[in-house]
C-alpha positions as CSV (number, residue, x, y, z in Angstrom):
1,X,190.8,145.4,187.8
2,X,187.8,145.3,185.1
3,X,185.0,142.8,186.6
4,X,185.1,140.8,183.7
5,X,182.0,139.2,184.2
6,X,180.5,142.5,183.8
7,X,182.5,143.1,181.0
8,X,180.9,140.5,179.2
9,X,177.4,141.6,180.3
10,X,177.9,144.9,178.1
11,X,179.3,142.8,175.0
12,X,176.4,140.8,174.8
13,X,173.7,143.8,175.7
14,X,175.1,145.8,172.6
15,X,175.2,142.6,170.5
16,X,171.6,141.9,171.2
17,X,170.7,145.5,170.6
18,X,172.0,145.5,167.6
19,X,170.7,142.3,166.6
20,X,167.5,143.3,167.7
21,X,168.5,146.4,165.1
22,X,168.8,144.3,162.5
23,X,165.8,142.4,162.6
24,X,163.6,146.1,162.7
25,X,165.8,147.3,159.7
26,X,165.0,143.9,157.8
27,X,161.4,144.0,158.5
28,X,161.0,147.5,157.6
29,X,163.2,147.0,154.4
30,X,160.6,143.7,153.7
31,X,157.6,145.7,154.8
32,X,158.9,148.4,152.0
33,X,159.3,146.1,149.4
34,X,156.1,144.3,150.1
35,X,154.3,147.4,149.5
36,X,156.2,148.6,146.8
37,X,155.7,145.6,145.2
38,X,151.8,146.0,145.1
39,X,152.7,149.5,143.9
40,X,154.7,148.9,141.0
41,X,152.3,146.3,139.9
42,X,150.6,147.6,136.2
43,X,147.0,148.7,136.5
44,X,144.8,145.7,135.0
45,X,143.1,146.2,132.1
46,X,138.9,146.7,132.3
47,X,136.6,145.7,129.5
48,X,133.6,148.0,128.5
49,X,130.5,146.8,130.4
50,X,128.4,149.6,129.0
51,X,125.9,146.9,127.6
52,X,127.0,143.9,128.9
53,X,123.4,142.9,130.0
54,X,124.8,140.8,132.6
55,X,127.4,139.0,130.7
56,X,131.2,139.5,132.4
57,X,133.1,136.9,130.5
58,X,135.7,139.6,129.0
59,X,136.3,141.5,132.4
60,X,136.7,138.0,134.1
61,X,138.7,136.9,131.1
62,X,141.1,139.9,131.7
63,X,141.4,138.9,135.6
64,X,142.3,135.6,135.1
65,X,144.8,136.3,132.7
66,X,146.1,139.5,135.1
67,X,146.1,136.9,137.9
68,X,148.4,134.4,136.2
69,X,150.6,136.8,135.2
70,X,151.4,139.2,138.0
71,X,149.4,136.9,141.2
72,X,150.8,134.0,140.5
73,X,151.4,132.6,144.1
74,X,148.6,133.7,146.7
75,X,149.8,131.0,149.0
76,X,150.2,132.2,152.9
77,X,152.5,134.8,153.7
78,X,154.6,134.0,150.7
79,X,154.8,135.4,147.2
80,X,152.1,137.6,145.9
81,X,149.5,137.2,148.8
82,X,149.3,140.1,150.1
83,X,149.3,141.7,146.6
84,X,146.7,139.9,145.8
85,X,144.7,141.0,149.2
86,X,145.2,144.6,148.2
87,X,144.9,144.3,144.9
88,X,141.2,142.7,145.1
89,X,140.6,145.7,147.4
90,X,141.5,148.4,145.1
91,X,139.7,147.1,142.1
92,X,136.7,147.0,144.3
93,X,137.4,150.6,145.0
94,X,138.0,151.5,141.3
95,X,135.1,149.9,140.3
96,X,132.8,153.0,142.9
97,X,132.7,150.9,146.1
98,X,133.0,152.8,149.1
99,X,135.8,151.4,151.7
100,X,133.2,151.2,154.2
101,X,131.7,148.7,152.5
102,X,134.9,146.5,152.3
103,X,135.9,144.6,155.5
104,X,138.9,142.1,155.8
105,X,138.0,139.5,158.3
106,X,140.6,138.0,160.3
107,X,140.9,134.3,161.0
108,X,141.4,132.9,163.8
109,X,144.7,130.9,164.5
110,X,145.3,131.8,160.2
111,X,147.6,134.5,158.7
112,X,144.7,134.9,155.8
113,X,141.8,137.3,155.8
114,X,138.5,137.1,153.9
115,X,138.0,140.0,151.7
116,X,134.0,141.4,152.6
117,X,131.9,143.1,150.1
118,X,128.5,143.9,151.5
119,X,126.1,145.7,149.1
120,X,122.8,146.7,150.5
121,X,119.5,145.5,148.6
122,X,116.0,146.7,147.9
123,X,115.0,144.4,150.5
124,X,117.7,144.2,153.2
125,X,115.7,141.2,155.5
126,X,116.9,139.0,152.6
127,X,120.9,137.9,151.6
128,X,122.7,136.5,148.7
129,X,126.1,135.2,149.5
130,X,128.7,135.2,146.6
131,X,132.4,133.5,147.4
132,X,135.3,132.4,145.6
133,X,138.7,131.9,147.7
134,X,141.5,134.1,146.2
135,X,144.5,132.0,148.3
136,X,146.7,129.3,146.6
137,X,149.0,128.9,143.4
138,X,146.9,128.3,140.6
139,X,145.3,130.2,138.3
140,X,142.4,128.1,137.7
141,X,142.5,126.8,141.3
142,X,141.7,129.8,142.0
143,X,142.2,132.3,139.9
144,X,139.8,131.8,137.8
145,X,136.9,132.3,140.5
146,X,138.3,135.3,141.8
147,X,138.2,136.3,138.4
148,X,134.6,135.4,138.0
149,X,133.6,136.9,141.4
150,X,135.5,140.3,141.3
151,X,134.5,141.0,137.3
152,X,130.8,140.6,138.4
153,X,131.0,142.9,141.8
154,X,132.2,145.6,139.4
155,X,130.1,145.0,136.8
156,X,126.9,145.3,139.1
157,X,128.5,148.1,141.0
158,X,125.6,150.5,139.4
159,X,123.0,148.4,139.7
160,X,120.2,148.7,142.6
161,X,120.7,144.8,143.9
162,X,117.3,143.5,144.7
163,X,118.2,141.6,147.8
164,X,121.7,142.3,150.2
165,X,124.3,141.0,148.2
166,X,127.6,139.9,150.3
167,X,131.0,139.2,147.7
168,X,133.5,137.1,150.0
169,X,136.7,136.5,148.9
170,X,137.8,133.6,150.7
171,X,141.5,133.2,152.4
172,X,142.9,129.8,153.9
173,X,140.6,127.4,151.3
174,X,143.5,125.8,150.6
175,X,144.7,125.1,154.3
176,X,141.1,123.8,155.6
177,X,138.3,125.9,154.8
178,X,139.4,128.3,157.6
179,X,138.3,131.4,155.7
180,X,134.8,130.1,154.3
181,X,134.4,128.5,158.1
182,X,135.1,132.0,159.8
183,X,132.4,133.4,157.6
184,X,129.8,130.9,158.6
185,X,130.0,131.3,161.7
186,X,130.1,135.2,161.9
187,X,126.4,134.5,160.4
188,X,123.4,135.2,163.1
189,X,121.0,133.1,162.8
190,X,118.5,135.5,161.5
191,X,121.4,136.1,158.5
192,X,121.6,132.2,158.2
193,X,118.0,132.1,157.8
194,X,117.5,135.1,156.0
195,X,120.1,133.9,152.9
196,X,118.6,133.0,150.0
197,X,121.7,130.7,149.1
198,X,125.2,130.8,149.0
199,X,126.5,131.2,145.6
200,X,130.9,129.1,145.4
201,X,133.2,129.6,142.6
202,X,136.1,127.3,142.6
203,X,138.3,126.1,139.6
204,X,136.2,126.7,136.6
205,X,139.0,127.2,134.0
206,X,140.4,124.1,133.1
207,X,138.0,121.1,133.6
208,X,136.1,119.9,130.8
209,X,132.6,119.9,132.0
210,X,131.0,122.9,133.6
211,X,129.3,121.6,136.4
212,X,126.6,123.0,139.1
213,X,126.1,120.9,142.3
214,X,123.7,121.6,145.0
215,X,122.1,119.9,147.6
216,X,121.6,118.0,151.4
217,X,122.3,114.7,151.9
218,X,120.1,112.8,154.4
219,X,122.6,111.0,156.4
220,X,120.7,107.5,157.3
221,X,120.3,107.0,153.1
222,X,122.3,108.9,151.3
223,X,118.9,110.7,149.4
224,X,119.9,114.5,148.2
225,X,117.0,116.8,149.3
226,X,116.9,120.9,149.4
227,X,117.4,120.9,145.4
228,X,114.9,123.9,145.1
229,X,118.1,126.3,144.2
230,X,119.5,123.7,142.0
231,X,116.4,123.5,140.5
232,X,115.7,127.1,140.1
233,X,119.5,127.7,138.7
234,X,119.0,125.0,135.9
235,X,115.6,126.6,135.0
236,X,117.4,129.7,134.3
237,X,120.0,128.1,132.7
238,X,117.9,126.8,130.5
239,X,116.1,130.3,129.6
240,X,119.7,131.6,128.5
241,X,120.1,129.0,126.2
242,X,122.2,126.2,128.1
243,X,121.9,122.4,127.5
244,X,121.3,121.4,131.4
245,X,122.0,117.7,131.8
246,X,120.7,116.8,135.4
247,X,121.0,113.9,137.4
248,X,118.4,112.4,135.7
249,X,120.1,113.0,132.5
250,X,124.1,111.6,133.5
251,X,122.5,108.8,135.4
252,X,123.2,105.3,134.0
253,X,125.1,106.8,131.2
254,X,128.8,106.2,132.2
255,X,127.6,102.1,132.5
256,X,125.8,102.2,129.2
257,X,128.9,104.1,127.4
258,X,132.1,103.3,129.5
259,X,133.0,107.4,129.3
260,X,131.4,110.9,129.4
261,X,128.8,112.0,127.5
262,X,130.2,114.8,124.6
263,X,132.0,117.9,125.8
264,X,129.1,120.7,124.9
265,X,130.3,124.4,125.2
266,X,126.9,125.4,125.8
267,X,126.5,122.6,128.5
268,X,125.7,122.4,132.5
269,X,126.7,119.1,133.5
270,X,127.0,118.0,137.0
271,X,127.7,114.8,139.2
272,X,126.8,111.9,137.4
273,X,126.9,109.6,140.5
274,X,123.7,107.6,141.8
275,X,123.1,105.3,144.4
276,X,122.0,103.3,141.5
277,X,124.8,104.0,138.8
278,X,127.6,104.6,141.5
279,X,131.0,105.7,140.7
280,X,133.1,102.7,139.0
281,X,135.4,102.7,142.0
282,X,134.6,104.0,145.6
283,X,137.4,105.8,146.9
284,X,135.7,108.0,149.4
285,X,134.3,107.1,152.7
286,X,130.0,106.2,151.5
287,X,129.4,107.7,154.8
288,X,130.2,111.0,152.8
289,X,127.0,110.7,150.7
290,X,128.1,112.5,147.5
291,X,125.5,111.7,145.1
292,X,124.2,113.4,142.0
293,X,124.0,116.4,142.0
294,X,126.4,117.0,144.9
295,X,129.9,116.9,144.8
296,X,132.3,115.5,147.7
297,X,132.9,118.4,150.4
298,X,136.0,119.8,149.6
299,X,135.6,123.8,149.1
300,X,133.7,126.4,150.2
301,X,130.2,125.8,150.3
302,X,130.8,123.2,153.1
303,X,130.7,125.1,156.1
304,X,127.4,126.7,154.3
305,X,125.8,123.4,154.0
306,X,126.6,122.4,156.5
307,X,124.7,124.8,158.8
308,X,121.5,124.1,156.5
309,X,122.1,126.9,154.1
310,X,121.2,126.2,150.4
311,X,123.8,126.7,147.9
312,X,124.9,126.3,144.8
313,X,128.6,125.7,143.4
314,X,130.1,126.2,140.7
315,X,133.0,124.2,138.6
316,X,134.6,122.9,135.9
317,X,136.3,119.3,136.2
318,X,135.8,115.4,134.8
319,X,133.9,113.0,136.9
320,X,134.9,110.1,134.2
321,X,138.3,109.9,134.7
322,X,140.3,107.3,137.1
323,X,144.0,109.3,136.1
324,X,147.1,107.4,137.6
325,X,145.9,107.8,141.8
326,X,143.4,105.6,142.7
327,X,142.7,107.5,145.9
328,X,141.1,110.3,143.9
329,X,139.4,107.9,141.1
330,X,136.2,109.2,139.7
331,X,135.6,112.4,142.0
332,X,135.8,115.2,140.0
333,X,139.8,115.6,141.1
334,X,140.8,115.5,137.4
335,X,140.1,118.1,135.7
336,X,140.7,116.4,131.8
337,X,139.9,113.4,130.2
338,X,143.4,113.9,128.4
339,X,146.2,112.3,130.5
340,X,148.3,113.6,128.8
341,X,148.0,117.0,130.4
342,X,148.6,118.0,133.8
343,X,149.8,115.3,136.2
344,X,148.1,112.7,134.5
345,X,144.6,114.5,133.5
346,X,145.2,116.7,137.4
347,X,145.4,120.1,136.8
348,X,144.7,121.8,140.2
349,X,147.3,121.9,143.3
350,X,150.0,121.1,140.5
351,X,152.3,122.6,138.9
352,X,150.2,122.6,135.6
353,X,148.0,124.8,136.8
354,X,149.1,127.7,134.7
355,X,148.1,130.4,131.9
356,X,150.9,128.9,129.7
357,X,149.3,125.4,130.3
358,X,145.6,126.6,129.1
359,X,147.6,128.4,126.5
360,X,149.4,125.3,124.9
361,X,146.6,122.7,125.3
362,X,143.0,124.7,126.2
363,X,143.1,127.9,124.4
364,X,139.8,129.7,124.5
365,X,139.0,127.2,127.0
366,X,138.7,129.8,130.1
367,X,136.9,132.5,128.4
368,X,133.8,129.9,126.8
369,X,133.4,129.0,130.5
370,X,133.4,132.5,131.7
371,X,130.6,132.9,129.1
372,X,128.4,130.1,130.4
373,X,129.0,131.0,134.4
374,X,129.0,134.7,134.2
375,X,125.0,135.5,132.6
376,X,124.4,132.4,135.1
377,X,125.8,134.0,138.3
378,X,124.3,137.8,137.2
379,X,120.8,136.2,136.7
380,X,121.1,134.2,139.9
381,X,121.8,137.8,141.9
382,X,119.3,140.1,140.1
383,X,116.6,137.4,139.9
384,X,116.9,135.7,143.1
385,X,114.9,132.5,143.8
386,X,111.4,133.8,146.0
């Protein structure tokens, strides 16, 4: 007589090897596809930056619109993620970097990894960090910095940088900062002290003011100090023909006028919050200190500033607008004054957030701000501030 038990034994053995089978043959088979994927993608297009003088607006223009069109969702291990990874990679080796230059950074405890340019300057004892986070679902949240970012690594790609230049693309923004947070703290301390500031893109397509924010808070009162790179950033600003309107500037004006001041194509805005013209509603914690011309610490420059490293940070958004949440009233969260548009004036982390949306309601709208950021960010790397 067959032992029976033992019978049973074998069945299940072969039906866990071939289950086991299976799983290999589907992983392979997603593996493939993943990487075909990336391969069948069409080459994005590159605009002649022959004479640019500094001035990527049409190479971050094409980006942005290759981003919402074939990136769409950079979100985790789903969608075009991955794609996106390599693709950011490869255009950085198109564009003549070497692939010892590149590094992807792991994570910990994240699936991401932060995309590492590091381009050696005249004078190596001193940094320039540039970061924009490529994760999420949006192409102005964040395509549009990635954009920004990668168009300007290969536009300088022939240029002899004056200090070390170090191009992150952020991963896990979107999750908690994990990316920008590994980053900091792979920083010595002589790097920390050696960086000149730390340059953050973030959603700079849709919103209607371009805005630069910078600065410490002191955490008894609330005073912003460390504004020497703000103040340096607006000087050049100024010099290539911007309108800079500084806290001194926006303060007062929303209690005089009950809005925004005029949207200005040529303009730098910023925060318009003081301690004495607050925000008409406070819906975040005071303790946070968010004052003109800082913002409230939601991207990547946080784990920067937070270790005492200046920085600067770009985007584009409208701090005069309640929209229909009042936990998000009057902190830059809405991108337009139109409420209309979006989820009630909310752009980013919705499903708005879209070339067809800036196509039907902004046109024009991401390339004018890719023309004020783009001789702004150039300037601020060949011309660091002493």
């Amino acid at each position: 007589m067959v032992n029976r038990n033992s019978k049973m034994t074998t069945k299940k053995k072969i039906a866990i090897a071939a289950g086991i089978l299976i799983i290999i043959a589907v992983a392979v088979i997603w593996f493939h596809n993943r990487t075909a994927s990336f391969e069948s993608l069409p080459e994005a297009e590159h605009a002649d930056v022959t004479n640019a003088s500094g001035d990527f607006s049409e190479q971050s223009q094409l980006y942005f619109e290759y981003i919402g069109t074939y990136l769409k969702d950079r979100s985790g291990r789903a969608g075009d993620h991955d794609n996106a990874q390599q693709w950011i990679v490869s255009e950085l080796e198109k564009a003549g970097y070497d692939s010892s230059q590149i590094t992807l950074q792991d994570i910990p405890d994240c699936y991401g990894k932060n995309i590492i340019l590091r381009v050696e300057g005249k004078d190596p004892s001193k940094m320039i960090i540039a970061g924009a986070h490529y994760d999420g679902d949006g192409v102005g949240d964040n395509g549009s910095g990635t954009a920004l970012l990668l168009a300007t690594a290969r536009g300088l790609q022939k240029q002899k940088l004056p200090v070390t230049t170090v191009f992150v693309f952020f991963d896990e923004e979107e999750s908690g900062l994990f990316g920008s947070e590994a980053f900091a703290d792979s920083l010595t301390k002589k790097e920390a002290k050696s960086t000149i500031y730390m340059i953050n893109i973030d959603a700079i397509g849709f919103g209607d003011y371009c805005n630069l924010y910078s600065g410490i808070a002191d955490e008894d009162n609330g005073e912003v100090t460390q504004l020497e790179a703000y103040d340096y950033a607006c000087d050049i600003a100024r010099t290539q023909g911007l309108n800079v309107y500084g806290p001194e500037d926006l303060d007062g004006y929303y209690a005089k006028h009950g809005k925004g001041p005029k949207l200005d194509p040529k303009g730098l805005f910023t925060n318009p919050w003081t301690p004495a013209n607050p925000a008409p509603e406070n819906t975040v914690d005071e303790s946070l200190h968010y004052y003109s011309p800082m913002t409230i610490p939601a991207s990547d420059h946080v784990p920067f500033m937070e270790r005492g490293i200046p920085y600067l940070y770009f985007e584009a958004t409208n701090w005069y607008m309640k929209s229909n949440n009042d936990d998000i009233a009057y902190i830059g969260y809405t991108d337009v004054g139109d409420e209309s548009v979006g989820d009630g004036g909310i752009i980013m982390n919705t499903e708005y957030d879209t070339l067809e949306t800036m196509a039907e309601y902004y046109p024009g709208r991401s390339l004018e701000h890719f023309r004020l950021y783009s001789p702004l960010l150039t300037e601020l790397i060949m011309k660091p501030m002493q």
